[in-house]
N, C-alpha and C positions, 0 to 999 in steps of 0.2 A: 637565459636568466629569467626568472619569474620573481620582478623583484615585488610583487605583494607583501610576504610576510617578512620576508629576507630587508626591509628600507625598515630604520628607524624615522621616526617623525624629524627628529633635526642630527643631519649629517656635514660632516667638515665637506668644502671646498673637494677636497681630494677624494671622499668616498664617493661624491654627487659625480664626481667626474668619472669616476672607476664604474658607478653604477651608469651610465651614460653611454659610456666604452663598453662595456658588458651587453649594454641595451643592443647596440649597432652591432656587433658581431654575434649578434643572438639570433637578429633578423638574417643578415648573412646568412647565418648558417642554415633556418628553418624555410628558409621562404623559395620558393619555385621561380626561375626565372629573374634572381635578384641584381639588379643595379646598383642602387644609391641608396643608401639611408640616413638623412641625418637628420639630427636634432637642431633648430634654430630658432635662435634669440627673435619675437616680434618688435624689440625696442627699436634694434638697428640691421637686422637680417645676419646676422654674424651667427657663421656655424660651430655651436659648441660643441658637438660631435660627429662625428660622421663615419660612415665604412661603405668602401666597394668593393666590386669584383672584379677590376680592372684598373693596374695605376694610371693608365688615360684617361679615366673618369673622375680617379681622385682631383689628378693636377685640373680636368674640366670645373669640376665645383666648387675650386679654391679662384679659381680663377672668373667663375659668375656669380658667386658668394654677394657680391656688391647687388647683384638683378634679380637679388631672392626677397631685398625688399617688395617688388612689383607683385610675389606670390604671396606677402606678408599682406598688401592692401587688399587684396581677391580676397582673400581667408578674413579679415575683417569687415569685409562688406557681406560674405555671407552669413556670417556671425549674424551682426546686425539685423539683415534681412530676415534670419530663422526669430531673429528676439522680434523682429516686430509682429511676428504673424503667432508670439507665443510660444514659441520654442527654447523650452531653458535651454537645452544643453545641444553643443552640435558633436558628435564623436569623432566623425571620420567625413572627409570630401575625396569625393571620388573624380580623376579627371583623365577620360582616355585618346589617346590618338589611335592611326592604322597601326605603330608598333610597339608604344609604350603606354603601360598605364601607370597613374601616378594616387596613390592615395596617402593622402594626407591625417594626421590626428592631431586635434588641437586641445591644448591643455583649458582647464575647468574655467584659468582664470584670465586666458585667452593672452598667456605672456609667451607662451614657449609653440611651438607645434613641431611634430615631426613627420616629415616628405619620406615617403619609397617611392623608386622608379622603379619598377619590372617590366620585364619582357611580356607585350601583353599576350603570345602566346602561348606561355607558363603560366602567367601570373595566375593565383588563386587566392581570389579576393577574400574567403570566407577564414584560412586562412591569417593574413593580410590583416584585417579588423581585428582577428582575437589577439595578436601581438600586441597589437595598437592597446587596443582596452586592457590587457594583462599591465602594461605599462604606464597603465591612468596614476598608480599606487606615487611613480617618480616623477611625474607630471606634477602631482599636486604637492609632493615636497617643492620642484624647480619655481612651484609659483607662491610656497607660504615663505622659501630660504633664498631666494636669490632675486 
């Protein structure tokens, strides 16, 4: 989905979800080495989207859903951090271990971000980012509509 021009400015409950669902099985399907993708609320860490590659990982993320707060305080501390030293915008955070990289995109208005997990011997970050930013478009609806 390249939802740029395809998102009107105000969308029902059910297109935001549809376009949402669209997003996460977009990533699936383009990305090397895919994991996890979802979309989550920074109020309460609650995944309003998500898609994997493996129902074991689904049932994982519904079930640490409650511990994505802890990734919601990181991402606001670095926010923070980027605004103090003068950085409007943060796009993407990057976080890698020995097997997995995880790159993050957070929305303009810093309410929504969305997590990939990949396989960091797949993973192609360059990639990875342009999903991210193609998807700024339903970002900044998620943060003026909900």
């Amino acid at each position: 989905m390249q939802p740029s021009n395809s998102l009107h400015l105000l969308m029902t409950g059910i297109e935001i979800q549809k376009a949402l669902d669209d997003l996460c099985a977009d990533m699936k399907a383009k990305l090397p080495g895919f994991r996890f993708c979802g979309i989550l609320s920074c109020a309460d860490g609650s995944i309003i989207a998500h898609s994997t590659a493996d129902p074991e990982l689904d049932k994982i993320a519904s079930e640490v859903a409650p511990f994505f707060s802890i990734i919601i305080d990181q991402v606001k501390l670095v926010v923070a951090s980027c605004a103090s030293i003068g950085v409007k915008e943060t796009h993407t955070l990057l976080i890698e271990t020995n097997k997995t990289t995880f790159v993050s995109g957070i929305s303009n208005k810093g309410k929504f971000f969305i997590v990939l997990s990949l396989e960091r011997e797949k993973a192609n970050l360059g990639i990875a980012r342009a999903l991210i930013e193609a998807s700024r478009p339903l970002a900044t609806i998620l943060d003026e509509q909900l």
